[in-house]
C-alpha angles and dihedrals in degrees: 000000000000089000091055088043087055099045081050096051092044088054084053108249126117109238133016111262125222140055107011104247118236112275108274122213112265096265094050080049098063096035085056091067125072103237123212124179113205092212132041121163097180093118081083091075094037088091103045105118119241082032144114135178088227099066127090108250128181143212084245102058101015144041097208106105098188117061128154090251094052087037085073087032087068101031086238092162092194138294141180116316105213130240096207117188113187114230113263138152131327109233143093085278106045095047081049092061093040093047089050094044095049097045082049090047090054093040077055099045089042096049087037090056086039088055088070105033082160101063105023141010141190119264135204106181141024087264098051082055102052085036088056098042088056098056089055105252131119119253124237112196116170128220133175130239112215115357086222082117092071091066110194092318107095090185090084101063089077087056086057088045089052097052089054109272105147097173146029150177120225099214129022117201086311132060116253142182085284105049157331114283123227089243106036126072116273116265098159101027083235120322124026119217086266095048088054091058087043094064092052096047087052087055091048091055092045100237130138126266111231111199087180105130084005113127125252087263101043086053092046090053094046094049084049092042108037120096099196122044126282128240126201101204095195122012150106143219113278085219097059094052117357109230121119094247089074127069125241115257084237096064091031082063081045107053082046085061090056096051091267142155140206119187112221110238127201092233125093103017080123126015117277132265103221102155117171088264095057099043088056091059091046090049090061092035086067100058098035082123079079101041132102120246084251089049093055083055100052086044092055097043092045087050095050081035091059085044105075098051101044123004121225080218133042083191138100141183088279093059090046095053089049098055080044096061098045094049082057093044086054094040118031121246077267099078102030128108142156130260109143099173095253113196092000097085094302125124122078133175113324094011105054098141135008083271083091104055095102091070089064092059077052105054100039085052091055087047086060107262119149128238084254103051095042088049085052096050090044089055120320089085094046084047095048090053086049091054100052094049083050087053087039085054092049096043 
């Protein structure tokens, strides 16, 4: 069935056509769709000594959530590995360092993906993905978090685009030269000039526009000067739970309008528990690419350690599900998708790893959602977004 899913998918359509197959258990369900998360920040683990991407890690021994063995646990066929460039200054200097660090982000994500050409591969458009999928290997797609890391020289963005990045985000928790971030004090009310010419030159190139962290108005701007659909890669409804990294339901209805996606994450469906203790660790998470194997130790077990006193989340799968549903509700299985922020801050109780993915086909099943939509809200959408940049491109 997966095999006539994915023929389906590579001719460009959403779904197989023909005789309904028999109902299949929960788990052959999932295994069944081809699964595709719009944020991964596992690359910040690809560089920890003593470590590798290949081997099974767990929540009791390790704080990576996305592995190559859970990634089969989960049925996670793949998604967008992300480029994240922290916010710095804005000056010749500081969009020298960014631009360094993120070319060096995407050599280590390339060189950690060409390490296990048996089990995944990189990929550059929709059909490499369903092409890959079917061989039975996992998809590795790259994105960039915050385009910071372009400075004030927009030619680079097509450097990023040649060494494989398909899709990228403007503005990360703080403004830039670019825009106006969803948790920082306007300064453009939206776009700057530059991130005006951003926005066409990601449509030139063919690559997706990503509003997630952008402000209400740069997201506005986008939607009205994009010729080609948003995507949000990991975000919520602000109705559902009112903080401004979430989108109103009023412009999620909006972006729907426009052909667009947002990909429901599992933060902020409640506020953030970022005491003093916990900073601390995430400050060092950050950074666990620099870490000693004993250090990444210490850094778990002080972490689990954190968890059983105050929880990040007071949240759990039930609450997700139910974030998930109303976003649908808002949007249409037509313009849904998954990025729960895996290894960035995202996992809560139930839905720790990507181990539990199989749980979300089951419950949307149980909501009503056919084998067609939920296979469209796992990838078809994301594929469909992908498609549209390529023909912009083309064009």
């Amino acid at each position: 069935m997966k095999k006539l899913l994915l023929a389906a998918l590579l001719a460009g359509g959403c779904t197989a056509q023909g005789p309904s197959p028999e109902p299949a258990p929960p788990a052959d369900r999932h295994k069944r769709i081809l699964t595709l998360d719009t944020h991964l920040d596992t690359p910040m683990h690809f560089a920890r000594a003593g470590w590798s991407f290949a081997d099974r890690h767990t929540l009791a021994n390790d704080l990576v959530q996305v592995d190559i063995p859970r990634m089969a646990d989960g049925n996670l066929d793949g998604g967008f590995f992300a480029i994240y460039t922290a916010q710095g200054p804005l000056t010749p200097e500081g969009y020298a360092a960014a631009r360094d660090y993120a070319f060096q982000r995407s050599d280590l994500i390339d060189a950690t993906i060409a390490r296990f050409p048996d089990r995944i591969l990189p990929a550059r458009t929709a059909a490499d993905a369903v092409r890959i999928a079917g061989e039975g290997k996992l998809v590795a797609f790259k994105s960039m978090e915050n385009s910071y890391a372009l400075g004030e020289d927009l030619g680079l963005l097509a450097e990023f685009q040649r060494r494989g990045v398909r899709m990228a985000g403007p503005v990360h928790s703080k403004n830039n030269q670019l825009a106006d971030s969803a948790t920082d004090k306007a300064r453009w009310n939206g776009l700057s000039p530059l991130g005006r010419q951003w926005v066409a030159e990601m449509n030139r190139l063919g690559m997706v526009i990503d509003a997630s962290h952008s402000s209400d108005a740069a997201f506005d701007q986008m939607l009205e000067l994009s010729t080609t659909p948003l995507i949000l890669s990991h975000s919520g409804s602000r109705d559902f739970f009112d903080n401004p990294r979430n989108l109103d339901d009023a412009r999620i209805r909006r972006l729907a309008e426009k052909g667009g996606a947002i990909c429901v994450t599992t933060v902020f469906l409640s506020n953030m528990n970022l005491s003093p203790a916990r900073a601390e660790l995430f400050g060092k998470l950050e950074a666990i690419g620099t870490l000693s194997p004993e250090e990444q130790a210490d850094l778990t077990r002080r972490w689990r350690e954190l968890d059983k006193t105050e929880s990040m989340w007071a949240d759990d799968f039930d609450r997700f599900m139910q974030g998930v549903l109303h976003v649908i509700k808002v949007a249409g299985p037509d313009h849904v998708c998954f990025g729960a922020d895996w290894d960035g801050g995202g996992g809560i109780k139930g839905i720790e790893d990507i181990s539990a993915l199989p749980k979300v086909t089951e419950r949307l099943k149980a909501a009503g959602y056919s084998d067609a939509d939920i296979e469209k809200m796992w990838s078809g959408n994301v594929l469909r977004i992908l498609r549209a940049a390529e023909a912009g491109a083309a064009r």
